[in-house]
N, C-alpha and C positions, 0 to 999 in steps of 0.2 A: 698157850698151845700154838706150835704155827705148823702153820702148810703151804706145802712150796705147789703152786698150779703144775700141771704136769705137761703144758705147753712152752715149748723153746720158749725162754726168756722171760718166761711170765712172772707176775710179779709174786709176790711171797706173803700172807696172809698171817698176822698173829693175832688169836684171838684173845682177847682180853679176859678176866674174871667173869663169869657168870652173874648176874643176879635176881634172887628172886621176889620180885616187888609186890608178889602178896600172898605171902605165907601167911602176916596176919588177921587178911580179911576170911570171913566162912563164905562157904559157898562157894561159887562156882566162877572164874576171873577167865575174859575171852575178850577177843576183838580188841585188842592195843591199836591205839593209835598214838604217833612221836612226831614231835617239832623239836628243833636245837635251835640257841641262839648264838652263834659263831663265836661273836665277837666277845663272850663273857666265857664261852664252854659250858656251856649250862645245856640239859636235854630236860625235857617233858615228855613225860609217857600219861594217860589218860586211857581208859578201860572199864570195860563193863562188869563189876565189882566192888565188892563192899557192900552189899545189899542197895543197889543204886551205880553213878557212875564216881570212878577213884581216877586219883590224879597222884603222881610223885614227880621227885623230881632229881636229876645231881646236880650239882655245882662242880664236878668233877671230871668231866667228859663222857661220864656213864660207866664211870668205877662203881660208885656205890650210890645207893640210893635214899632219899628222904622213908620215912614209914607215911604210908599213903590216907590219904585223906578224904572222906566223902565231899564232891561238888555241892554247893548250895543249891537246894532247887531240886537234887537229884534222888534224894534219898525216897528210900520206899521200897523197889523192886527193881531186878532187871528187866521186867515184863513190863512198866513202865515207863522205865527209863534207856534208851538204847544208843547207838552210832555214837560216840564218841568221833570230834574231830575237834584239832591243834592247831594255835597259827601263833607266832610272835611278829610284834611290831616293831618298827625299826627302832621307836623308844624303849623297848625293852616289854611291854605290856604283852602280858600273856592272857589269849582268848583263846575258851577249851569250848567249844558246843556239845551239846548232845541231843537230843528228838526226848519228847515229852508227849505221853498220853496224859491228857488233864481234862476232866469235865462236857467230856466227849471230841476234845480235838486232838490230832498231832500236832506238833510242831517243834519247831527248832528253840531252845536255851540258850542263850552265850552269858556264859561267868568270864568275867574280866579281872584281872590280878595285876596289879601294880606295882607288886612287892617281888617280881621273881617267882611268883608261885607259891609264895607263903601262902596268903590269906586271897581270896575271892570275894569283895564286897560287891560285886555290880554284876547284878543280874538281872540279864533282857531275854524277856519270853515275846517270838515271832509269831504271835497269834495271829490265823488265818480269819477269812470274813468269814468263811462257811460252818455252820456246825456241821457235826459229823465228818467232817473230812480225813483224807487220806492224807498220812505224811512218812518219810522215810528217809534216809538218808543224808545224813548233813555232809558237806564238806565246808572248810572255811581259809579265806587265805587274805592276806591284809599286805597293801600295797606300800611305796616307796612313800606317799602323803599320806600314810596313816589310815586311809578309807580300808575300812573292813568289808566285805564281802564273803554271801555263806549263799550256796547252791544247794537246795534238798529237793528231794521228789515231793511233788505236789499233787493230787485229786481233789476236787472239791466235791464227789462223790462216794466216798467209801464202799457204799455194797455193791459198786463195779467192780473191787477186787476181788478175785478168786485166787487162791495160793496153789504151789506145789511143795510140798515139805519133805524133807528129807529125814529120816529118823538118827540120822548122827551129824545132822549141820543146822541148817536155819531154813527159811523159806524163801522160794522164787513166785514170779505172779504166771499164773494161765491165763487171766483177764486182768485189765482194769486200767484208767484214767490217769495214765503214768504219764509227768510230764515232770521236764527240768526247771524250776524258776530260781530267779537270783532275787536276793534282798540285801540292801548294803545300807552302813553307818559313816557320817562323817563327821559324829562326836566320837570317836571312843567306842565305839558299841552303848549307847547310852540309848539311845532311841534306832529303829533300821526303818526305810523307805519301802514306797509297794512292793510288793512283786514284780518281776521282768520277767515273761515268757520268754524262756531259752532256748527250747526244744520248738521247731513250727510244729502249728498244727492241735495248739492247746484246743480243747480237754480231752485231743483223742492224738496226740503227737506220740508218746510210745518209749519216750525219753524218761531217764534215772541215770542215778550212780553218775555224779558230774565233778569228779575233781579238778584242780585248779590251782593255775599260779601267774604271779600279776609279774610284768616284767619292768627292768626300771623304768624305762619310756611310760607304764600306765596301763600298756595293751594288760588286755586281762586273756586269757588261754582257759580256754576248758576243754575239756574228753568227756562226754560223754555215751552212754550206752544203749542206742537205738532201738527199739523192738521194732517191725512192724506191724501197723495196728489195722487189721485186715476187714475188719466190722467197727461202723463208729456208735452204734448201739450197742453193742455186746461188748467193744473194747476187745473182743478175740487177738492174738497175738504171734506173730509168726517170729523166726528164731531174730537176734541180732547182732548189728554191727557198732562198733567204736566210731565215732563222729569226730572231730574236730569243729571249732567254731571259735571264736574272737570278737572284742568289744576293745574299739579304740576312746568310747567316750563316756567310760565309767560303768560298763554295764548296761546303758539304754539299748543300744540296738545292737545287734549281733550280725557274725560275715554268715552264709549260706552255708550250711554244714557240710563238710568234707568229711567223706569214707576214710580212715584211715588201713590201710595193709585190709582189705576186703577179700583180694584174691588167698587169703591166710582161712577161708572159711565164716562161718556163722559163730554166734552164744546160744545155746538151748535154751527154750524156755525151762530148763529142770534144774538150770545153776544157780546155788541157793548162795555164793558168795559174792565179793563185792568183785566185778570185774572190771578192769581199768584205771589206769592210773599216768599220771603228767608229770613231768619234770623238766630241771631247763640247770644247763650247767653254767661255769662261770663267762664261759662267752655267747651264751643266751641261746644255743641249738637245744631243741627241745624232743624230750623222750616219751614216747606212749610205749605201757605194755598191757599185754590181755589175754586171754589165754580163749582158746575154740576147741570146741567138740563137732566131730565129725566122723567119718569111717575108714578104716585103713583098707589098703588093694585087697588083704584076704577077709574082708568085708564086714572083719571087727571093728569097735569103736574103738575112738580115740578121746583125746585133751592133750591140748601142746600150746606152751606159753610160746610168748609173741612179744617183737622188740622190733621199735621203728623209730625213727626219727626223724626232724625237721631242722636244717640250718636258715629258713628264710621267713621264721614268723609262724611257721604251719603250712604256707598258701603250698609250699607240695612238700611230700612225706617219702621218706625212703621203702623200698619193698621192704617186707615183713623179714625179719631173721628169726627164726627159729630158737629160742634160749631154752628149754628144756631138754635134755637130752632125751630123756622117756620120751613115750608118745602114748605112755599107758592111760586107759581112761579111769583116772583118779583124780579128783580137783587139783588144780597149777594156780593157786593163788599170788598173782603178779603184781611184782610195787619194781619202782624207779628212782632213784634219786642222781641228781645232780651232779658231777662233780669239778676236777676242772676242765680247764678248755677241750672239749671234745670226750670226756670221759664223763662215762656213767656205770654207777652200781644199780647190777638188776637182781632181786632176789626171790624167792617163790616158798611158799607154805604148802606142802604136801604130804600125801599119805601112799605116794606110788611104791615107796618100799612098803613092801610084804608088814616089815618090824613096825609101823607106826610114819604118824607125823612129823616133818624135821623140816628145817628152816635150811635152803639151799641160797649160794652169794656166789657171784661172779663177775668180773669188771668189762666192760667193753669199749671201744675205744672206734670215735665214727672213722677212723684213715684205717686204723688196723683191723678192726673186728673184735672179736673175744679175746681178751688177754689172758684169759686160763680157762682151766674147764671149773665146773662148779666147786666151790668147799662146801661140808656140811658142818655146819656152824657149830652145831651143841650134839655131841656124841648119844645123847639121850633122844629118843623116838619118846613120839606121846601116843597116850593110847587110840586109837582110829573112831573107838567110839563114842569117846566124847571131844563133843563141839570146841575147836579154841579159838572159836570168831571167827567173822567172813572177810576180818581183814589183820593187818600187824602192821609195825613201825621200821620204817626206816627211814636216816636221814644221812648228811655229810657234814660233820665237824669242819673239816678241813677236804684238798684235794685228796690225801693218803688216809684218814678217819671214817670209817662211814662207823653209824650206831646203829643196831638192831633190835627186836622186840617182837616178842609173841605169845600167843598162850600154845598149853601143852600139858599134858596131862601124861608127866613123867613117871618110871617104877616107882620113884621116890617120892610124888607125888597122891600115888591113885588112885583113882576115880576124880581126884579135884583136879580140876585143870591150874593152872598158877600162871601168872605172867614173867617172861623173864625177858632182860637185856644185856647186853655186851658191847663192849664197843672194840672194832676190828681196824687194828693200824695194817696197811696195805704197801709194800715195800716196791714201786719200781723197779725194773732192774733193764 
């Protein structure tokens, strides 16, 4: 399938074959998460599915795919087992995480694969000191020396959490002891070191949702998603903002957190996905996107995704761009990736058409701007009311390649949501 952007000169979009990476699991497949390894063409998708969390994989650029596999560690439930996150190391070694409820704690898993993805013999559970604790979201990202690194939401109080739930998505917090910390390995993921509070202000800082990419130099990059935390007894929580922050020496200490694009609005406490996301192209300028909720002049709500970037490290961020065209208030689930010098693919998971869910792509370019208006990826809308996870996959094969991935719960589907991917060659012109 291709599609020509409808902007002078923009480039020309062919979407590749479709795939769908779990037909054969039962139940219910959401939240993809994808890492590529360049240099072989090899993709990883990993997702919450299979009665537990599922991993596949191509060897092919993301033509076709492996039939997907239960993670070691993960089996059991999805209520159990949750956040899927993907990193490959510059040896090739592929580390999949995912958060684990066990014996009264969360916390973070990493299965490690040394085979490509085949087989996962090594598995490290990030068991917190506190019983009962809070835990939530993983991200992982593994640097140019191999040092693995995984950011997840930490409390070491759980019944300071209070949720807001959504009856066709996931749940956001009202209250509670949200705070960003890092843990990292420099075997392999074989063993990971303490905690490093990330977020100031531990165990009432207001910080989650911290992804992340290490650049060759070492500096480590994260975005994280700020609450304010307006009572430190109650952990009450007022709406928030996207952060930046930086660690030039392994993750020990962290720069002062930077507002990123502020004057772009707040995040509600009622947003039950994952918001925010970091990237860095081949000449190391780096991409936040996020989407806010807020109210338009005729005093309706809104939700409008959000695109900025950095050519100096992060230390200052370009004003917000707007990459949504809607501004209808329906979730704008926003990812970034990479591409070459000065280019980046920004994509978004939404339900603002009327029809359903559908996965929207468009390129953007830091001298020119957007290089076309959005494609909608896969002609099929998913149904609105069920859940296809709080986040999807994207990555870049190459400068012209990016690969895509998400759940949906297509006609053809029904009521099961399925995960699917594509991979989109992107034509210049």
């Amino acid at each position: 399938m291709t599609m020509t952007a409808a902007l002078a000169a923009g480039p020309t979009y062919i979407v590749g074959p479709i795939s769908d990476l779990s037909g054969s699991c039962s139940g219910q497949n959401a939240e993809v998460e994808q890492t590529v390894d360049p240099m072989l063409g090899y993709v990883y998708e990993e997702w919450m599915g299979c009665q537990g969390i599922a991993f596949a994989r191509s060897i092919d650029g993301g033509t076709t795919f492996s039939d997907p596999i239960a993670l070691p560690g993960s089996v059991g439930s999805n209520v159990n087992s949750w956040d899927p996150a993907l990193a490959v190391a510059p040896d090739g070694t592929v580390y999949a995480a995912f958060m684990l409820a066990k014996g009264g704690q969360w916390y973070p898993v990493v299965a490690a694969s040394f085979d490509h993805g085949v087989t996962f013999p090594q598995v490290t559970s990030l068991v917190p000191p506190d019983a009962k604790n809070w835990g939530d979201r993983d991200f992982i990202a593994v640097g140019p020396d191999g040092v693995v690194y995984v950011t997840w939401d930490y409390g070491p109080n759980r019944t300071s959490i209070t949720f807001i739930c959504s009856s066709s998505g996931s749940c956001a917090f009202e209250t509670g002891d949200l705070n960003v910390v890092m843990q990292k390995s420099n075997d392999g993921g074989r063993t990971f070191g303490a905690m490093v509070h990330v977020s100031p202000g531990f165990p009432a800082s207001g910080g989650d949702s911290a992804p992340l990419v290490v650049e060759p130099s070492g500096r480590v990059d994260l975005l994280y998603q700020g609450y304010q935390v307006t009572n430190t007894t109650t952990y009450t929580l007022n709406p928030a903002y996207s952060y930046f922050t930086s660690s030039i020496d392994g993750g020990s200490t962290w720069s002062t957190p930077l507002k990123v694009g502020p004057q772009a609005g707040t995040m509600s406490l009622a947003e039950w996905w994952i918001d925010g996301d970091i990237a860095m192209d081949a000449a190391g300028t780096l991409y936040a996107t996020w989407d806010t909720q807020g109210t338009n002049s005729d005093g309706t709500a809104n939700d409008i995704g959000w695109l900025s970037w950095s050519t100096d490290h992060g230390q200052h961020w370009s004003s917000p761009v707007q990459a949504t065209p809607d501004t209808l208030n329906f979730p704008h689930i926003m990812e970034v990736t990479g591409a070459g010098s000065g280019v980046a693919y920004v994509a978004w998971l939404s339900d603002s058409n009327p029809q359903g869910y559908a996965l929207y792509l468009r390129a953007f370019s830091v001298t020119r701007g957007w290089l076309s208006d959005p494609i909608q990826v896969a002609s099929a809308f998913g149904d609105p009311s069920v859940w296809p996870g709080d986040t999807f996959g994207i990555s870049s094969l190459s400068p012209n390649t990016v690969v895509v991935s998400w759940g949906s719960a297509t006609p053809s589907t029904g009521k099961k949501s399925e995960i699917f991917a594509v991979p989109v060659t992107v034509q210049f012109h």
